[in-house]
C-alpha positions as CSV (number, residue, x, y, z in Angstrom):
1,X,0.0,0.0,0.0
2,X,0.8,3.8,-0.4
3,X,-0.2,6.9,0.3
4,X,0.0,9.3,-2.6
5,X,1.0,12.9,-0.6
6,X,1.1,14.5,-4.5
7,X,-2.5,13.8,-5.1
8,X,-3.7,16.1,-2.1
9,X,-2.4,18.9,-3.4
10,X,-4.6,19.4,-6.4
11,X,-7.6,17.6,-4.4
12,X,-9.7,20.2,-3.6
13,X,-8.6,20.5,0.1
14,X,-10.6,23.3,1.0
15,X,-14.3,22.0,0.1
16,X,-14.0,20.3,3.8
17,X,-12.2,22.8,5.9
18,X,-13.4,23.7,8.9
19,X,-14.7,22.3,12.2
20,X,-12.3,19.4,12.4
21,X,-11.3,19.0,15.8
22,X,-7.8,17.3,16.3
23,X,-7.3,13.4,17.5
24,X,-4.7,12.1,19.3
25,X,-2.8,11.1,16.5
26,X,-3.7,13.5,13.7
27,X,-2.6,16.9,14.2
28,X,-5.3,20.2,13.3
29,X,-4.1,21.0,10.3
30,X,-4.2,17.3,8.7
31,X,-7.8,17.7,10.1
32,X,-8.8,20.3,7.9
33,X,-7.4,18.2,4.8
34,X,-8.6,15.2,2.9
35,X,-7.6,11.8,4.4
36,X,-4.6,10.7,2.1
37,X,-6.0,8.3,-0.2
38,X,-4.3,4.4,0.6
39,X,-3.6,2.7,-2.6
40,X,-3.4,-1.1,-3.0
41,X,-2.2,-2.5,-6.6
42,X,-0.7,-5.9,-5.5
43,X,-3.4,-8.6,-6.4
44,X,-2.8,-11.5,-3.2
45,X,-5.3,-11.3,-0.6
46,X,-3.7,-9.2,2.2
47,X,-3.9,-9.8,5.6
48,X,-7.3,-8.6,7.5
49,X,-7.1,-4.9,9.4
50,X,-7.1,-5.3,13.0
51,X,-8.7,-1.9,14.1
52,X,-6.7,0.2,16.1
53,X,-9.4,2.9,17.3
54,X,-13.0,2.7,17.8
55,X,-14.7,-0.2,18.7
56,X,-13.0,-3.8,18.2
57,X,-14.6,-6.1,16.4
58,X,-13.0,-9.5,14.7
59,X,-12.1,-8.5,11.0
60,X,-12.7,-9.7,7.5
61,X,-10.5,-11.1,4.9
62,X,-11.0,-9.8,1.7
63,X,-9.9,-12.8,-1.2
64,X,-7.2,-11.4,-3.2
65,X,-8.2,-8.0,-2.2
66,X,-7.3,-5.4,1.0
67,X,-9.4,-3.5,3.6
68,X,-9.7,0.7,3.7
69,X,-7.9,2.3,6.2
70,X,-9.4,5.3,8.1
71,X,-8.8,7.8,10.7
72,X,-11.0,9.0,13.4
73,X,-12.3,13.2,13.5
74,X,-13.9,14.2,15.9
75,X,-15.4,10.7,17.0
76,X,-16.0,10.3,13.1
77,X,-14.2,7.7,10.3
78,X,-13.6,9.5,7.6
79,X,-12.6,6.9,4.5
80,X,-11.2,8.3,1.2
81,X,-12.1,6.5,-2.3
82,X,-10.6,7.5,-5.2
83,X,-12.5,6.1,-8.2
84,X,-10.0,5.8,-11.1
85,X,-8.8,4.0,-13.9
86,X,-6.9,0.5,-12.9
87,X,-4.5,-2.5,-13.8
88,X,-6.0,-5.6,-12.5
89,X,-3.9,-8.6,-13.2
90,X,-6.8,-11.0,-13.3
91,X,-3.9,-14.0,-13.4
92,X,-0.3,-14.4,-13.9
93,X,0.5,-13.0,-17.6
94,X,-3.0,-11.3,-18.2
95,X,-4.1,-8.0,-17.2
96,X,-7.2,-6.4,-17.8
97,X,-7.4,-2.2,-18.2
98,X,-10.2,-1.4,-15.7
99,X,-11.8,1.4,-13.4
100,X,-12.0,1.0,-9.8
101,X,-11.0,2.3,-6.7
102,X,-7.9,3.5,-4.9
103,X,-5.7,1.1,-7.5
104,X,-7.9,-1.7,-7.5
105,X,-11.0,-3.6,-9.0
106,X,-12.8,-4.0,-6.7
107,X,-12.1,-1.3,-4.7
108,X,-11.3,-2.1,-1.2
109,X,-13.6,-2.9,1.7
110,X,-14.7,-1.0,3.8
111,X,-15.0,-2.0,7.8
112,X,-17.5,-0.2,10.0
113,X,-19.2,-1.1,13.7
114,X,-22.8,-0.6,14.1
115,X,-23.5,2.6,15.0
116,X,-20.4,4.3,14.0
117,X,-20.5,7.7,12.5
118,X,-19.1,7.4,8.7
119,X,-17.9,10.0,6.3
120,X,-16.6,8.8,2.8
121,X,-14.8,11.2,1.0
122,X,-14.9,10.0,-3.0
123,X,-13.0,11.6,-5.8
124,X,-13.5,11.3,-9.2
125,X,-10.3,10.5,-11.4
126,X,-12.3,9.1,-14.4
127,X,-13.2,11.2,-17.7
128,X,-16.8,11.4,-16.6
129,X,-19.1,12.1,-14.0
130,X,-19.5,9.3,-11.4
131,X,-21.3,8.5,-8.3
132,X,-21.5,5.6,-5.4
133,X,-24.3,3.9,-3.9
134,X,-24.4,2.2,-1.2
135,X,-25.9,-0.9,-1.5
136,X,-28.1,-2.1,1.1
137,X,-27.7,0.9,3.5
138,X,-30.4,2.4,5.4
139,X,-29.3,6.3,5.3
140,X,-31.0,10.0,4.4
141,X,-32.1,9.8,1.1
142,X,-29.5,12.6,-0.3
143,X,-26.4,10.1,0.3
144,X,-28.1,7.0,-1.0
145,X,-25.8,7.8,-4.4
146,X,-28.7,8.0,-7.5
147,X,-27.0,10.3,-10.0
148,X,-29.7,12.8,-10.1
149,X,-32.0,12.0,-8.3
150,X,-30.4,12.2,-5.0
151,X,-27.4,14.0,-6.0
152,X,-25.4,15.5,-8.8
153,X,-23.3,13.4,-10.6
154,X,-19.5,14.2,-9.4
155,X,-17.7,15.6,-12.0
156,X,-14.3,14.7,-13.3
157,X,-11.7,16.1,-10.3
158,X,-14.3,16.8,-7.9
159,X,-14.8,15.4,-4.7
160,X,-18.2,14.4,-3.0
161,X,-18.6,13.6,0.6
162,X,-21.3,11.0,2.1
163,X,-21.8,11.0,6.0
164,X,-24.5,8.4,7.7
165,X,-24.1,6.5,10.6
166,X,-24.0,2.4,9.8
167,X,-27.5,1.6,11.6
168,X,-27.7,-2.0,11.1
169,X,-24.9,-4.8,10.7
170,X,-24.5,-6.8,8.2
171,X,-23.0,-7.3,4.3
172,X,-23.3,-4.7,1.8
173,X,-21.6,-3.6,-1.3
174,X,-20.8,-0.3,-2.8
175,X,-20.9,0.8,-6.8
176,X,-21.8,3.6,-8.9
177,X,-25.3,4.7,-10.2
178,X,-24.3,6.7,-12.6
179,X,-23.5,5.7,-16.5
180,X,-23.7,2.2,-14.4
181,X,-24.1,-0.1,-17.5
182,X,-20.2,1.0,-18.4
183,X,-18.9,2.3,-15.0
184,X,-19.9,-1.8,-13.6
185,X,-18.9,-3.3,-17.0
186,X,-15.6,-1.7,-16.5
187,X,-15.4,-3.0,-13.0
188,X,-16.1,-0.5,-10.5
189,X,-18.0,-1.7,-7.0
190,X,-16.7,-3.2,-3.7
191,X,-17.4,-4.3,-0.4
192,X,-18.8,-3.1,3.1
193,X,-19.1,-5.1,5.9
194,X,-20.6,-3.6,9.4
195,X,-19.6,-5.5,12.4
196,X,-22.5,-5.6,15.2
197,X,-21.4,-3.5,18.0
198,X,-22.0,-5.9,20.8
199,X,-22.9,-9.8,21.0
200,X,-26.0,-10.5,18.6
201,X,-28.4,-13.2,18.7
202,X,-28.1,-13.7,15.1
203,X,-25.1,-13.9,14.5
204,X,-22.1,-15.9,15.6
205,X,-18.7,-15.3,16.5
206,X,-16.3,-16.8,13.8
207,X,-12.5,-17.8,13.7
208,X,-12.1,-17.0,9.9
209,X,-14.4,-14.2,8.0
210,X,-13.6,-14.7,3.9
211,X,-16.0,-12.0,1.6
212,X,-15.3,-11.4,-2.1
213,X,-17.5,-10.1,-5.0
214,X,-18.9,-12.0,-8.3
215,X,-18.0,-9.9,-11.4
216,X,-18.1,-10.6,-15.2
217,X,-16.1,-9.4,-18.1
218,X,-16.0,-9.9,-22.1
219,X,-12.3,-9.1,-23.2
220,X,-11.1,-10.8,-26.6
221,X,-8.0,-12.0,-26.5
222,X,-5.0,-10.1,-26.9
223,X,-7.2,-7.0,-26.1
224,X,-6.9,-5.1,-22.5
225,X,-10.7,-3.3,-21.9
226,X,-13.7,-5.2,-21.4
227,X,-16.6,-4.8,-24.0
228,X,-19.3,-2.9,-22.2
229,X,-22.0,-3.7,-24.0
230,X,-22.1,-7.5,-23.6
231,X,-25.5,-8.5,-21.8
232,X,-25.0,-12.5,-22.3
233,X,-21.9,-13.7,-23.8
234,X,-18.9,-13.0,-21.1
235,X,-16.6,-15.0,-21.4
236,X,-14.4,-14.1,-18.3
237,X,-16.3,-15.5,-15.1
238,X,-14.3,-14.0,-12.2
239,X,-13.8,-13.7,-7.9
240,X,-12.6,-10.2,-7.0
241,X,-11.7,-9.7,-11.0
242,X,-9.8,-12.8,-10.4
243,X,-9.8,-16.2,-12.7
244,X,-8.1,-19.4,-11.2
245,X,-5.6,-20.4,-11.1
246,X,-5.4,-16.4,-10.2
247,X,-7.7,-16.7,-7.4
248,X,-6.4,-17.4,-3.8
249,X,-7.0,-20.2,-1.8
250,X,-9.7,-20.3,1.5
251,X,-6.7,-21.6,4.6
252,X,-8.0,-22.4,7.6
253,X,-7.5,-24.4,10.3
254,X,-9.0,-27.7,11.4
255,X,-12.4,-27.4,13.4
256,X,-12.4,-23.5,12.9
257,X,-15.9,-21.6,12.7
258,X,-15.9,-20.1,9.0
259,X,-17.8,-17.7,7.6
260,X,-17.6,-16.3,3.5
261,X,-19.6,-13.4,2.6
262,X,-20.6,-13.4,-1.3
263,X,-21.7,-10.6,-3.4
264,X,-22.9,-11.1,-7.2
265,X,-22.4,-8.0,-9.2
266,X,-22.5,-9.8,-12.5
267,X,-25.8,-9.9,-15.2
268,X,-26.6,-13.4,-13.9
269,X,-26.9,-15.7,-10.8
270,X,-24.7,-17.8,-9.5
271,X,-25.1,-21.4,-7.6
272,X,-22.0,-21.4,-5.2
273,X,-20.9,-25.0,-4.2
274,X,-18.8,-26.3,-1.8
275,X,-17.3,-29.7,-1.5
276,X,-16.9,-31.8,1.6
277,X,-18.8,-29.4,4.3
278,X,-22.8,-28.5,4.9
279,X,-23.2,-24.6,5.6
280,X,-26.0,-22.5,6.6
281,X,-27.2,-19.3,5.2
282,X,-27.1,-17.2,8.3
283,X,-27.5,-13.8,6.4
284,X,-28.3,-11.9,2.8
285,X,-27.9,-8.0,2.3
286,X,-30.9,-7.6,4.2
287,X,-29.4,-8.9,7.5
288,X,-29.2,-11.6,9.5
289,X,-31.6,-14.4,8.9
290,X,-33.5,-15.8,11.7
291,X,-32.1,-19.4,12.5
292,X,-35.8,-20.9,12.4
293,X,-35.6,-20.2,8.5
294,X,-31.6,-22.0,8.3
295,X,-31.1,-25.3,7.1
296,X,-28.1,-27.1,6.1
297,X,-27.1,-26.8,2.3
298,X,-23.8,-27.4,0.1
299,X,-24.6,-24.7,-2.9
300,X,-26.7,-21.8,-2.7
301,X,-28.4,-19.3,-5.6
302,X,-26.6,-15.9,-5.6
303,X,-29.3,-14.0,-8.0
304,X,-28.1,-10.5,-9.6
305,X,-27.4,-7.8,-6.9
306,X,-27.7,-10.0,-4.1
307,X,-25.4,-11.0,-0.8
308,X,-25.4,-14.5,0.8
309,X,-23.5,-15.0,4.0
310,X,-22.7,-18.7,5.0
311,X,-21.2,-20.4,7.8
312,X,-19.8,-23.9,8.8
313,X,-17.5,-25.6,11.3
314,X,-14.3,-26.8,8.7
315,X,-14.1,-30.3,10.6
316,X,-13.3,-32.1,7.3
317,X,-9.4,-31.7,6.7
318,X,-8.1,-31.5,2.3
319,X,-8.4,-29.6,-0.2
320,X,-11.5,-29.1,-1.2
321,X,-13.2,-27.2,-4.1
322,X,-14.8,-24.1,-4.0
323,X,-16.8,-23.2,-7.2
324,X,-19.9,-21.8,-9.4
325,X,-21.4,-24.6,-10.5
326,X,-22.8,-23.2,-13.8
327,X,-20.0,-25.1,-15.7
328,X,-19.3,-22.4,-18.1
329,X,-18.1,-20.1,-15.2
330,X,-15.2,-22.5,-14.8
331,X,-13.5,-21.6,-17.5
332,X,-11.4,-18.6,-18.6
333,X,-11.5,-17.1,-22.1
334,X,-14.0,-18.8,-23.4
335,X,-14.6,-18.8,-26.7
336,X,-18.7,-19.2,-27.8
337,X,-18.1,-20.1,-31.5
338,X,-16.5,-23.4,-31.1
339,X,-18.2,-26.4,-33.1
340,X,-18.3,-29.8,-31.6
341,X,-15.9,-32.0,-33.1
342,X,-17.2,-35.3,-30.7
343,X,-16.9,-38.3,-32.4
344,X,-15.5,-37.0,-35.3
345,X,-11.9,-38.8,-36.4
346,X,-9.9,-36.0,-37.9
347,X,-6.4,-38.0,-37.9
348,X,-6.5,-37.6,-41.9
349,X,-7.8,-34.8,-42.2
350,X,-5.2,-32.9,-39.5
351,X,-2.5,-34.3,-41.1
352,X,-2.9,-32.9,-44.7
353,X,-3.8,-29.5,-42.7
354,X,-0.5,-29.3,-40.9
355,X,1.6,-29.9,-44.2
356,X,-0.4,-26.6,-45.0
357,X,-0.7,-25.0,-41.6
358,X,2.2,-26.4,-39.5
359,X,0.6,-24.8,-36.0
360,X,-3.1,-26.1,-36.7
361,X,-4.3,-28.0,-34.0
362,X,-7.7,-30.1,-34.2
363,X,-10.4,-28.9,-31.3
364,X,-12.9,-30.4,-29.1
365,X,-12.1,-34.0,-30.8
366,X,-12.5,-35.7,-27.7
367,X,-14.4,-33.0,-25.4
368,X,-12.9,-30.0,-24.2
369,X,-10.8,-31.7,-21.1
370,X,-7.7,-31.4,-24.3
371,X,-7.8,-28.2,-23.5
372,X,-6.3,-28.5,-19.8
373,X,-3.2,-30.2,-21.0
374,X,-3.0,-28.1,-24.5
375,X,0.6,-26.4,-24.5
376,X,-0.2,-24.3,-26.9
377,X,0.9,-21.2,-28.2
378,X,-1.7,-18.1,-26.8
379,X,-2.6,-14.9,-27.7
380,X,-0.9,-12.0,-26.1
381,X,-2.8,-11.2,-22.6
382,X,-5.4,-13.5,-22.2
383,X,-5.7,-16.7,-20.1
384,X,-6.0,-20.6,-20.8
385,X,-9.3,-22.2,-20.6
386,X,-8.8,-24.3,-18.3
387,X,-5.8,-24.6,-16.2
388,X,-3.7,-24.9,-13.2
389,X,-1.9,-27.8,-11.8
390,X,-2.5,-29.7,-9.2
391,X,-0.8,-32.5,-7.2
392,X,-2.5,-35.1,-9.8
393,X,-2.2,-33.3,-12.8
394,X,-4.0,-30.7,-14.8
395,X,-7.6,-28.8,-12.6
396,X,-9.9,-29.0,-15.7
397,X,-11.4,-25.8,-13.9
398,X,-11.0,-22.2,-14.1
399,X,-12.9,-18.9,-13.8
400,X,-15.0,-19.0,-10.8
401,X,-13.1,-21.6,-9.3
402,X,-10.8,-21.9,-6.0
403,X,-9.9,-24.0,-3.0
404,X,-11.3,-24.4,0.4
405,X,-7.7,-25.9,2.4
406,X,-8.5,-27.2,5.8
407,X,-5.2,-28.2,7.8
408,X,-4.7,-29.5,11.5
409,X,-1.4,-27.6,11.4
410,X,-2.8,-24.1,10.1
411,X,-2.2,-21.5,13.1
412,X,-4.9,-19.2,14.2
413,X,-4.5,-16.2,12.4
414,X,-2.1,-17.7,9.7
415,X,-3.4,-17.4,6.1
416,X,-0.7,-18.4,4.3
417,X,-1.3,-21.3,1.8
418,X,-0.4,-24.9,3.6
419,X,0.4,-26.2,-0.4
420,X,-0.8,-29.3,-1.5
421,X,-2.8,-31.8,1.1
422,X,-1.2,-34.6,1.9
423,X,-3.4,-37.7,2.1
424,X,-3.5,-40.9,4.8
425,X,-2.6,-44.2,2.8
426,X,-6.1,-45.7,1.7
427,X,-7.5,-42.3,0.7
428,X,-7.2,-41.6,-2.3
429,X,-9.0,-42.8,-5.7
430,X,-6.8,-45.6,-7.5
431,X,-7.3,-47.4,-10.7
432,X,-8.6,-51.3,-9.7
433,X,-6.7,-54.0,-11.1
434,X,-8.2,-56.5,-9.4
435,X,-9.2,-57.6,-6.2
436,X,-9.9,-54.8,-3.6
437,X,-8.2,-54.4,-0.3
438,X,-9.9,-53.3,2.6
439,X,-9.1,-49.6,2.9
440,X,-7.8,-48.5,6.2
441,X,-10.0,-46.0,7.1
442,X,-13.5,-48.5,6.5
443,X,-11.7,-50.4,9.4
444,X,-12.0,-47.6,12.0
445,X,-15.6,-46.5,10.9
446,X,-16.7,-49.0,13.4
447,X,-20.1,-50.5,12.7
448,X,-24.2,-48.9,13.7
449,X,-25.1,-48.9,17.2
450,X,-27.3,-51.4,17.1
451,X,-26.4,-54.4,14.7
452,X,-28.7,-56.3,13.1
453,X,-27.4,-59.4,13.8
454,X,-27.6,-58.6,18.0
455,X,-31.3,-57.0,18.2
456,X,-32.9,-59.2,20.0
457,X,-35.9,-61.5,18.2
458,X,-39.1,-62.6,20.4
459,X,-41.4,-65.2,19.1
460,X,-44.9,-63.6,18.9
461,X,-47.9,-66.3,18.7
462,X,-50.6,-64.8,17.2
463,X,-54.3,-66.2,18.3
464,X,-57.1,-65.7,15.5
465,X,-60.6,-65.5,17.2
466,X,-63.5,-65.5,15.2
467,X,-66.7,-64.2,16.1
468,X,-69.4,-66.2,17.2
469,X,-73.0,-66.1,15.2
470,X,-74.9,-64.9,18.3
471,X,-76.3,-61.3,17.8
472,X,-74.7,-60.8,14.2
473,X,-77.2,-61.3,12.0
């Protein structure tokens, strides 16, 4: 991160001075001046902001992505967003040109506590007039961020200030409403999560808190800006403008209380699956849901502008996938013009084509899983299909694809990926070759708690009496 002490020179300092009263650690003239605006550019998931003023609360970790800093005024945090165009490297080797915040798409998340007074200071960098809503926010009408009709757009260099206090906890987002077909399409939105101020019936305490947003792109390849017009056809399905194998894993530790927050800023819905765990839905954008409507599930529906917050005890230890399971959104670059080539023998055929064409290659003759061990030249900046490695090979996933990694070893706190899991002998899948050992693990299942072959069986002597003729006529 950095602070760009430049920019606040030509920021328009004096369209807030006045009235600040100095904090401890802030002196009166930085007061009277525009928080410095904190810029992330690096794409790993940083570590989560422990707050160091105000009220405590247990913070979020944003998936390849950073939280806000702030300062206190006055009993006040004042966050600074600076909407502008950004480089997002969406994975290694391909980068995409888009707008966002404060060097990022998505911007970064904001943290507040229920009941905290909240000023948002947001300058415009772009080469049109923007605006942000708040998504979800109860808050006067004049900040809620509709380009005229609760405010005027901010204009190119300007900077806009929203103050509300966060009423209600819970998981919302932030984007613009204004030109918001091409300000969205180009990537511009992010995160806000308000911690409850005090112990809340509805929701628990967690050891690990994930969030990250669902967003869509249509690049070509070998092109840098997304096509902003594209209503069906993406072909980039990404996590925090992230495809795997660009997308961070989940690490947690063994028997740790998780929590993942997911927003869905894209033109479609998403089911969100998880292997090897049930979770409940213990919250949506609307709050907390009461636990008499919870039940346990292992995908849920993420419709358009929607949040779903889910929690589960990790007690299952592995690496275990994390996905959409629209099977299109695991895949990068993908292309919508391909034929199918199934079944079709083109060993003749290719041959006489690559006297002609020495770099033809046939596609889709026997289903697109080629694809994931392809080494094939690309174009320039875009990303394979499907790719990644794993410890077995090639992951025939990509897109909206990633890793849940639960480890006995992982330290409370710690983050870091574990690498690959390593499995107990008996537990993995094997090719059979003939007869079938009993695997170690079926041995120390044990058996039901009440075997058949021990319940205990009375002989019942049933006694047939039939009625007499006397009175039944």
């Amino acid at each position: 991160m950095s602070s760009r002490r430049d920019f606040l020179r030509s920021a328009g300092i004096a369209s807030i001075a006045g009235g600040a009263v100095a904090a401890a650690s802030v002196s009166r003239v930085a007061m009277a001046a525009l928080p410095e605006p904190v810029v992330q550019t690096k794409p790993n998931t940083m570590p989560p902001l422990v707050p160091n003023t105000g009220r405590p609360y247990n913070p979020v970790v944003t998936l390849n992505g950073w939280t806000l800093p702030w300062r206190m005024n006055n009993g006040v945090k004042e966050f600074h967003l600076v909407a502008e165009p950004v480089v997002r490297e969406m994975c290694e080797g391909f980068k995409a040109h888009l707008w966002g915040y404060n060097g990022q798409s998505p911007g970064p998340t904001i943290e507040v506590v229920e009941g905290d007074r909240v000023r948002i200071f947001v300058t415009n960098k772009l080469g049109e007039v923007t605006s942000v809503h708040w998504h979800g926010q109860r808050l006067p009408n004049g900040m809620d961020g509709v380009t005229g009709l609760n405010q005027p757009g901010i204009e190119p260099g300007k900077t806009f200030v929203y103050e509300f206090v966060a009423r209600r906890p819970g998981t919302f987002m932030y984007h613009p409403h204004a030109d918001e077909m091409v300000q969205m399409a180009m990537g511009m939105m992010g995160f806000w999560v308000t911690h409850p101020k005090e112990k809340h019936p509805l929701i628990d305490e967690v050891d690990r808190d994930f969030v990250f947003l669902l967003n869509s792109y249509d690049i070509d390849p070998g092109a840098y800006t997304p096509k902003i017009m594209t209503m069906v056809d993406f072909n980039l399905w990404t996590w925090n403008s992230r495809v795997f194998p660009g997308i961070d894993s989940l690490n947690v530790r063994l028997n740790d209380k998780v929590r993942i927050r997911i927003g869905n800023l894209t033109m479609t819905n998403h089911p969100i699956h998880l292997h090897g765990h049930e979770f409940l839905i213990t919250g949506t954008d609307g709050g907390p849901t009461p636990k008499s409507a919870r039940w346990p599930e292992i995908t849920t529906d993420v419709a358009v502008g929607q949040m779903r917050q889910i929690d589960f005890l990790a007690d299952e230890p592995g690496d275990w996938a994390f996905h959409c399971h629209k099977s299109h959104h695991t895949m990068n670059a993908m292309g919508h013009n391909v034929p199918t080539m199934i079944g079709v023998d083109h060993r003749g055929v290719a041959k006489k084509i690559t006297n002609l064409i020495p770099e033809y290659m046939v596609m889709a003759e026997r289903g697109m899983h080629d694809m994931t061990e392809m080494e094939m030249p690309l174009p320039d900046n875009t990303a394979q299909m499907m790719t990644g490695t794993g410890p077995f090979g090639s992951v025939g996933m990509g897109g909206m694809f990633s890793m849940l990694k639960v480890r006995k070893e992982q330290k409370p706190g710690d983050y870091s990926d574990p690498g690959w899991y390593k499995h107990p002998p008996g537990e993995v899948a094997f090719e059979w070759t003939g007869s079938l050992p009993d695997p170690a693990r079926f041995k120390a299942e044990g058996k039901g708690a009440m075997p058949v072959e021990r319940m205990p069986i009375k002989q019942v002597e049933v006694q047939v009496r039939k009625p007499t003729g006397h009175g039944n006529h």
